[in-house]
C-alpha positions as CSV (number, residue, x, y, z in Angstrom):
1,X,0.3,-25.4,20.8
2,X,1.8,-22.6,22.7
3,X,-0.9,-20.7,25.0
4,X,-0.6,-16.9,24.6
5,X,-0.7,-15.0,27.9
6,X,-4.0,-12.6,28.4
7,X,-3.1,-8.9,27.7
8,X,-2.8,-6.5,30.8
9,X,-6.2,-5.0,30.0
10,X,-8.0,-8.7,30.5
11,X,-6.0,-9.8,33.6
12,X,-6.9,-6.3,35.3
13,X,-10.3,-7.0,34.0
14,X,-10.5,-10.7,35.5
15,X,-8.9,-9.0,38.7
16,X,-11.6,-6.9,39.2
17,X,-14.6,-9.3,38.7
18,X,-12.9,-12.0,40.9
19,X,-12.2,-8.8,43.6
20,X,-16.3,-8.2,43.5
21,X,-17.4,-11.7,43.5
22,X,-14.7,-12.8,46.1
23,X,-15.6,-10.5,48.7
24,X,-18.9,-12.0,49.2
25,X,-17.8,-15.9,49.7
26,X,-14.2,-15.1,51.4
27,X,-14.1,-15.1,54.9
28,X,-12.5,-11.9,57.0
29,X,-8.9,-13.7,57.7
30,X,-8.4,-14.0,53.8
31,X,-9.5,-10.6,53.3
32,X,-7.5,-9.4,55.8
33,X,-4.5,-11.7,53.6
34,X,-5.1,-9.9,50.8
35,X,-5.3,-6.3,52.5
36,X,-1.6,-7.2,53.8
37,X,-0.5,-7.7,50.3
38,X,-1.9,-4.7,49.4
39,X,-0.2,-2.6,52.0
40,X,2.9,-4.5,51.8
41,X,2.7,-3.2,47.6
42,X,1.6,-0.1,48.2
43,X,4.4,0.6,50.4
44,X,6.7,-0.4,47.6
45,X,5.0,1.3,44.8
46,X,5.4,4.7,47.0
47,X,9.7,3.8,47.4
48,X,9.5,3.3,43.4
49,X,7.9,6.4,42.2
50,X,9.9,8.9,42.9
51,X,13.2,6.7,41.3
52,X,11.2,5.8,38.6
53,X,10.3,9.7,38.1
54,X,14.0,10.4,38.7
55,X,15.1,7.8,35.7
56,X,12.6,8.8,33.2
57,X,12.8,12.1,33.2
58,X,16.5,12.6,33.4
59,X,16.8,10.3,30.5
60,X,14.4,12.1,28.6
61,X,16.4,15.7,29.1
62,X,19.5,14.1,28.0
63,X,18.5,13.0,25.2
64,X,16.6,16.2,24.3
65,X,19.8,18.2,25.4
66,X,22.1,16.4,23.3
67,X,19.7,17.9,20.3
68,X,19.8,21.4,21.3
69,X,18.0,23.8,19.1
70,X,15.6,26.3,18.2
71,X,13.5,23.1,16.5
72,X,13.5,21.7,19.8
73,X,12.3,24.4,22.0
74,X,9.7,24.6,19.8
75,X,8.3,21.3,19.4
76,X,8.8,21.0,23.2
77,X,7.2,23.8,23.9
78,X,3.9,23.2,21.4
79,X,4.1,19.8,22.9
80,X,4.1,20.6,26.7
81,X,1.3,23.4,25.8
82,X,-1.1,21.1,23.6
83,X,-0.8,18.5,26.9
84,X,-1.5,21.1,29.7
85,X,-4.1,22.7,27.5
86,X,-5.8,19.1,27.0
87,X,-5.6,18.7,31.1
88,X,-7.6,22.3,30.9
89,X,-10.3,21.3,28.8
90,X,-10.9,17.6,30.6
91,X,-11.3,20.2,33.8
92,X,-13.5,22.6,32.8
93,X,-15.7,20.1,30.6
94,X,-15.6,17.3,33.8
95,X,-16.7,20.3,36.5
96,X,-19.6,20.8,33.9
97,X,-20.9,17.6,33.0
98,X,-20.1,15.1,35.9
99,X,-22.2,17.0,38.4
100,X,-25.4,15.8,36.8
101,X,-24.3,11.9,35.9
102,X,-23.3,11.6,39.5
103,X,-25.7,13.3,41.1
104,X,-25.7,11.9,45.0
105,X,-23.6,9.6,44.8
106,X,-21.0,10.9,46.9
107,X,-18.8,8.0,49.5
108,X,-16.8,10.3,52.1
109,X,-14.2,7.8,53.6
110,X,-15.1,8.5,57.5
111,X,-18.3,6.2,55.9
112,X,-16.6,3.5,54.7
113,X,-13.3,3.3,57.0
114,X,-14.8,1.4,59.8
115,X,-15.7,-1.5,56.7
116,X,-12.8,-2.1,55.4
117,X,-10.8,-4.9,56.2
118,X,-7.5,-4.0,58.2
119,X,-3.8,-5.8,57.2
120,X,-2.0,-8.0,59.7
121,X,0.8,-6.0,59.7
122,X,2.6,-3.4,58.0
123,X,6.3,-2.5,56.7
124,X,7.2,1.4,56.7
125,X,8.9,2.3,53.5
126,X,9.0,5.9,53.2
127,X,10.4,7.2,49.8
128,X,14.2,8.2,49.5
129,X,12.7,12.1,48.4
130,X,9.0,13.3,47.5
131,X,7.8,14.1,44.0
132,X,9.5,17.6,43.9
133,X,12.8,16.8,44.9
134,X,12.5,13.7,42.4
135,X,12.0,16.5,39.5
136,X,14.5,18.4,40.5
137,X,17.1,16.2,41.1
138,X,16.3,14.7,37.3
139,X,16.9,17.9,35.8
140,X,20.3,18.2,37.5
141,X,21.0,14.6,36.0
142,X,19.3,15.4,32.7
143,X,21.4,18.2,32.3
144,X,24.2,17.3,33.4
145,X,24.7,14.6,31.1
146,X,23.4,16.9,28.0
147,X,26.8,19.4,29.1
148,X,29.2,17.3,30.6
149,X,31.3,15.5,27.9
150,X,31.3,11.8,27.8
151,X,34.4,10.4,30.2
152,X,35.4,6.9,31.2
153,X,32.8,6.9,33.7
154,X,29.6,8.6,32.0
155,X,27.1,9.9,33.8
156,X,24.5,9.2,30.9
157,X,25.5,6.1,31.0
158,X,24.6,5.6,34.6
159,X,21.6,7.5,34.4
160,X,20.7,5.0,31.3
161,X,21.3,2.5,33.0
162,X,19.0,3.4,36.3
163,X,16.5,4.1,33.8
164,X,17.1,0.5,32.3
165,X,16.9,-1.2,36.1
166,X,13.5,1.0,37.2
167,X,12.3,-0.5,33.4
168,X,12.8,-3.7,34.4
169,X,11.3,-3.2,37.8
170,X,8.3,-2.3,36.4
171,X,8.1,-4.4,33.8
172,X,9.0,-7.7,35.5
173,X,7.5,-7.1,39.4
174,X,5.4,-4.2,40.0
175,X,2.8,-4.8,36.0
176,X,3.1,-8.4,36.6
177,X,1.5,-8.1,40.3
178,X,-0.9,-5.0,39.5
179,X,-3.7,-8.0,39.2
180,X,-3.7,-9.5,42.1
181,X,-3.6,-5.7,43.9
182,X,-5.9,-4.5,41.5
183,X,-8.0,-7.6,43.0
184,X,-7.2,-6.4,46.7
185,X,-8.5,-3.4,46.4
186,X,-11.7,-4.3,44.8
187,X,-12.4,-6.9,47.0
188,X,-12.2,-4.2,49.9
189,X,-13.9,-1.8,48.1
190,X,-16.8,-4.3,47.8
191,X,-16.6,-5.3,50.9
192,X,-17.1,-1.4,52.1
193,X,-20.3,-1.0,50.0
194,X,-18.1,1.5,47.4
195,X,-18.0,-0.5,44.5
196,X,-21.2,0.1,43.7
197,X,-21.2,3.8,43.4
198,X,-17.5,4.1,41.5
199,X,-18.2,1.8,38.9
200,X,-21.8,3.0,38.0
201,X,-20.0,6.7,38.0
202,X,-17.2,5.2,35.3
203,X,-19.8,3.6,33.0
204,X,-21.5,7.0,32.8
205,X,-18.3,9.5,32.3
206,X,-16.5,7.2,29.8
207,X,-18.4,8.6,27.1
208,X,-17.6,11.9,28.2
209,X,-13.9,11.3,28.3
210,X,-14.3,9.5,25.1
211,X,-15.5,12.5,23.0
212,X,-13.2,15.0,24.8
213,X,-10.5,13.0,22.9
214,X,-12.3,13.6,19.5
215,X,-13.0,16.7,21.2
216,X,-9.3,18.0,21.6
217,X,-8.0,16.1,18.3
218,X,-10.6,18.5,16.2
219,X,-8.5,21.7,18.5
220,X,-5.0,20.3,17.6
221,X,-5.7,20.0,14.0
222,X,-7.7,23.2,13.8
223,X,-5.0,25.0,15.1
224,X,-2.8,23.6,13.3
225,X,-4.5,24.6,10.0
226,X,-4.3,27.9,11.4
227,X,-0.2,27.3,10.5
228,X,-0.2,25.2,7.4
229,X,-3.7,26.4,6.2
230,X,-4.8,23.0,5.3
231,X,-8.6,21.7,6.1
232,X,-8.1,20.1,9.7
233,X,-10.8,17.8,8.9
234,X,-8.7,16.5,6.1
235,X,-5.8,16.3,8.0
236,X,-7.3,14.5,10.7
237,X,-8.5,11.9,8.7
238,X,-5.0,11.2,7.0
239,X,-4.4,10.4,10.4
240,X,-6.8,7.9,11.0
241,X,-4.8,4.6,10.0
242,X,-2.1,5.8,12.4
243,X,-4.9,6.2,15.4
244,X,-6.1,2.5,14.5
245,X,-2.5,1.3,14.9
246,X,-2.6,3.0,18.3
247,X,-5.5,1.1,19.2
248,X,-4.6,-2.1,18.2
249,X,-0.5,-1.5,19.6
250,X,-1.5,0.6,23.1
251,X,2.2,2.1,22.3
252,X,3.0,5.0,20.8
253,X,6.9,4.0,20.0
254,X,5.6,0.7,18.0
255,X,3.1,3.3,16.0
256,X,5.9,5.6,15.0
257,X,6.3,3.9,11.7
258,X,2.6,4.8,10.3
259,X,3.0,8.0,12.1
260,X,5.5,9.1,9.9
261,X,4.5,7.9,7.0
262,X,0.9,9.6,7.9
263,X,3.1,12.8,8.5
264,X,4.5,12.5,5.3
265,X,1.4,11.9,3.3
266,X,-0.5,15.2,5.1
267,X,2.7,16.9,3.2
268,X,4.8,17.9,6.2
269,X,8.6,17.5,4.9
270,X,10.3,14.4,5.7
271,X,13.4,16.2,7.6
272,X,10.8,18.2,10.1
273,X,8.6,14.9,10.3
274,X,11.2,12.5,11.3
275,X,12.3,15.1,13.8
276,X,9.1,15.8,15.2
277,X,7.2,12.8,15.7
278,X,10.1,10.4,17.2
279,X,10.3,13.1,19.9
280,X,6.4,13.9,20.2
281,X,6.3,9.9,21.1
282,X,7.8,10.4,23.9
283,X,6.8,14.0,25.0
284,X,3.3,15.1,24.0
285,X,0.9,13.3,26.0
286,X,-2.6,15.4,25.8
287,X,-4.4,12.0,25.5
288,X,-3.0,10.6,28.7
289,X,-3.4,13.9,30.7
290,X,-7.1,14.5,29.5
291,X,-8.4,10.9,30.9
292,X,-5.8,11.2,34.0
293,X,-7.2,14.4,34.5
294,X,-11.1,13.4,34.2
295,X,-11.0,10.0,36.3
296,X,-9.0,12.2,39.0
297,X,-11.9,14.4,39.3
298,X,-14.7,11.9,38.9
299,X,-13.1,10.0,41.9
300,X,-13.0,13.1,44.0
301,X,-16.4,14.1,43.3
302,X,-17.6,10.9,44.3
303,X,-15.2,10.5,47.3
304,X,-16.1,14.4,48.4
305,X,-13.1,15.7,48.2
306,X,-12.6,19.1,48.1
307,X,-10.9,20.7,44.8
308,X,-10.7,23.4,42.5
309,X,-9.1,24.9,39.8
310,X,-5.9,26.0,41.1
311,X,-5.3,23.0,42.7
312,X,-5.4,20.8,39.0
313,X,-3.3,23.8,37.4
314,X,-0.6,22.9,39.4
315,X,-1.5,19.0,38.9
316,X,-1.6,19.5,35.3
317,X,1.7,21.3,35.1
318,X,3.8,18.6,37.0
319,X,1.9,16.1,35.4
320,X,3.1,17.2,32.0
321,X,6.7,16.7,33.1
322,X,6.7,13.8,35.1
323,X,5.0,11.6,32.4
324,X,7.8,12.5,29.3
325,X,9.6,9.0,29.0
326,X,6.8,6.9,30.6
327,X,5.2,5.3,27.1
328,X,8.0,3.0,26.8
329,X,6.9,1.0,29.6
330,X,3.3,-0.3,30.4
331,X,1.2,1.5,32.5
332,X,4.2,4.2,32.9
333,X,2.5,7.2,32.4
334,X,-0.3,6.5,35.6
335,X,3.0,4.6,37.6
336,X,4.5,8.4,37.0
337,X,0.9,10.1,37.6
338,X,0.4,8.0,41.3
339,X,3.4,10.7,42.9
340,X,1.4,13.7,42.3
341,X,-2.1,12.3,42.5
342,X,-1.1,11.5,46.2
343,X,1.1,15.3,46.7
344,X,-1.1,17.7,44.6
345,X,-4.6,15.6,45.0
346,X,-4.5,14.1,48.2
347,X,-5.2,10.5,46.9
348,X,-4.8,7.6,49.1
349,X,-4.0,4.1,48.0
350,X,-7.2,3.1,47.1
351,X,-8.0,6.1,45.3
352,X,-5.0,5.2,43.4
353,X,-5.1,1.8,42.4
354,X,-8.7,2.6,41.0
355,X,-7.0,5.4,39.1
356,X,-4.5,2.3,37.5
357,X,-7.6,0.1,37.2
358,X,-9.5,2.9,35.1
359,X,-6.6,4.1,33.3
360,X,-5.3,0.6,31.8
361,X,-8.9,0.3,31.0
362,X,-9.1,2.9,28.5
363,X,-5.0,3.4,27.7
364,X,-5.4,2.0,23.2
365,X,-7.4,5.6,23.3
366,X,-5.2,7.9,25.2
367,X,-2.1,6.8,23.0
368,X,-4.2,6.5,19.9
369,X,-4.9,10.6,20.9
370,X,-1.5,11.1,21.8
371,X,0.3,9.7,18.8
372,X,-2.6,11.2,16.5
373,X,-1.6,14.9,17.7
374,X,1.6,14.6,16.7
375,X,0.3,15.2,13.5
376,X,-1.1,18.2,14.0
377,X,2.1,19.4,16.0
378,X,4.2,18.4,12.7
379,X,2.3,20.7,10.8
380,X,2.6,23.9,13.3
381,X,6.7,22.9,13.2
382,X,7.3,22.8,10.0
383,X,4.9,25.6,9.2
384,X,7.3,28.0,12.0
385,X,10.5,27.1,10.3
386,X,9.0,27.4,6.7
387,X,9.8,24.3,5.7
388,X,7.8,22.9,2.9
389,X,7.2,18.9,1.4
390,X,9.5,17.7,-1.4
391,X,7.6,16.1,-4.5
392,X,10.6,13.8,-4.9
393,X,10.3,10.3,-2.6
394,X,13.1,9.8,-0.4
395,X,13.4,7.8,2.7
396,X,12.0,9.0,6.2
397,X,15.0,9.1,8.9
398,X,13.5,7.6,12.4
């Protein structure tokens, strides 16, 4: 009988027990082994990003620029403002509440420096470009291959296929490793007295992110019902056996099925439906941003790092582009996040592998959001354009 392979979630799980309980039996050489390994990925994972920001999103705005349309804009645009707007609210509500579950507990890293086991060696491998001109040279690309007609050498073909080859990079080297770095890092952490203090501040904020997702679902369908003057209530619970899917599927794309036909059913018409929630798969991501967004802060709060509000504005904005594309692969959307915790936030490698460790950890909720307000952007579409449900049944388009 065929053993099936633990899911991400469990291994990074596993990793991170075996990180604690390792660091008190393993002696400082091995420690040091695994802080090597750590740089060594690290190193790598900075090279990546940017390319990986480059393929994503220029595949994204050639797809979207071959459908060029006032349809489009909009859903983009509801899309892109429903995700920043869900970044806004995890702000405002994290700067109000985390205060008083952390309290004290604040771990500067001048304290725990010293501590922390040191690599053998290291290998310099700066990135080819930073995070902006990674953005900027995938809009070029993305529209570029939305204007330029196909030729015997297409360029959205290349860019495809670079999007294809980062996919497969991630998929088969950088996930399949996250473990054993995931293990690293706790095992240093643990060994430099910080575990303690970040993983008693997760336990007590994941409630808090948890209801902010409720919280920011109730917005999306309320205004929504502002549009299409149905009871967003109602509509929110149509939605349900599409959020379940979520859960169970931790992908969006393998949910658009009972996303459509939950669409559908709320009596959005099947024409603005199968438009709108292929396309919000890929591009509306307020579940995502809301827990990248709260973690983020939570880690600088407990780190003492200094931030504000302007400073997770501009986060939030680039964050909202350089995440379109990323919920085909595993773990894409925090891969594409890492970039501009490090530019915008000032996160170093540790603070960003815990940012993957407590992301995967709660990633069935942040799609289950994600896919869920697609809904609720359906209804604001179809309401702008005036299009109404058909009694007859018919097939949905995909």
């Amino acid at each position: 009988m065929k053993i099936r392979k633990p899911g991400l979630l469990l291994r990074i799980i596993i990793a991170i027990a075996a990180g604690i309980g390792a660091a008190y039996i393993l002696p400082l050489p091995a420690a040091r082994c695994f802080a090597t390994f750590n740089a060594l990925f690290s190193s790598f994972l900075s090279f990546i990003i940017p390319l990986l920001i480059v393929g994503f999103v220029a595949s994204a705005i050639a797809d979207i620029g071959k459908r060029a349309g006032a349809m489009l804009l909009a859903t983009v645009g509801v899309a892109y403002l429903m995700t920043f707007g869900s970044g806004v609210l995890a702000y405002f509500t994290a700067t109000g509440t985390f205060p008083a579950l952390i309290g004290d507990t604040v771990l500067s890293a001048d304290t725990v420096a010293a501590q922390a086991p040191q690599p053998f060696f290291t290998i310099p491998l700066e990135p080819l470009f930073g995070i902006t001109a990674a953005l900027a040279l995938a809009f070029v690309l993305g529209f570029g291959c939305a204007t330029i007609p196909e030729s015997t050498v297409s360029l959205k073909g290349f860019v495809n296929d670079f999007r294809n080859l980062i996919r497969l990079l991630i998929e088969k080297a950088i996930v399949p490793l996250l473990p054993l770095y995931i293990f690293g890092i706790f095992l240093s952490m643990t060994i430099e007295g910080a575990v303690a203090p970040i993983l008693s501040t997760f336990i007590k904020i994941i409630a808090i992110i948890f209801v902010l997702h409720i919280a920011v679902l109730l917005i999306q369908f309320s205004i929504a019902a502002l549009f299409s003057g149905k009871n967003p209530v109602k509509s929110l619970i149509s939605m349900l056996p599409a959020y379940a899917t979520a859960l169970g599927t931790q992908s969006s794309a393998a949910t658009i099925p009972v996303t459509l036909e939950r669409t559908v059913a709320m009596g959005v018409d099947k024409e603005t439906a199968g438009f709108v929630i292929p396309l919000c798969a890929t591009i509306h991501m307020s579940g995502s941003t809301l827990k990248i967004v709260s973690c983020a802060i939570a880690i600088m709060m407990v780190r003492d790092m200094p931030f504000d509000f302007p400073m997770f504005a501009t986060f939030i904005a680039m964050l909202g582009i350089t995440i379109v594309a990323a919920p085909g692969v595993p773990g894409g959307a925090i891969m594409a996040a890492l970039a501009v915790l490090s530019s915008v936030l000032g996160f170093s490698e540790a603070d960003n592998a815990l940012m993957i460790a407590l992301y995967i950890a709660m990633d069935s909720f942040g799609t289950a959001c994600n896919i869920t307000g697609d809904g609720a952007i359906a209804q604001i579409i179809a309401r702008i354009f005036k299009r109404k449900a058909m009694p007859e049944t018919a097939s949905v388009n995909c």
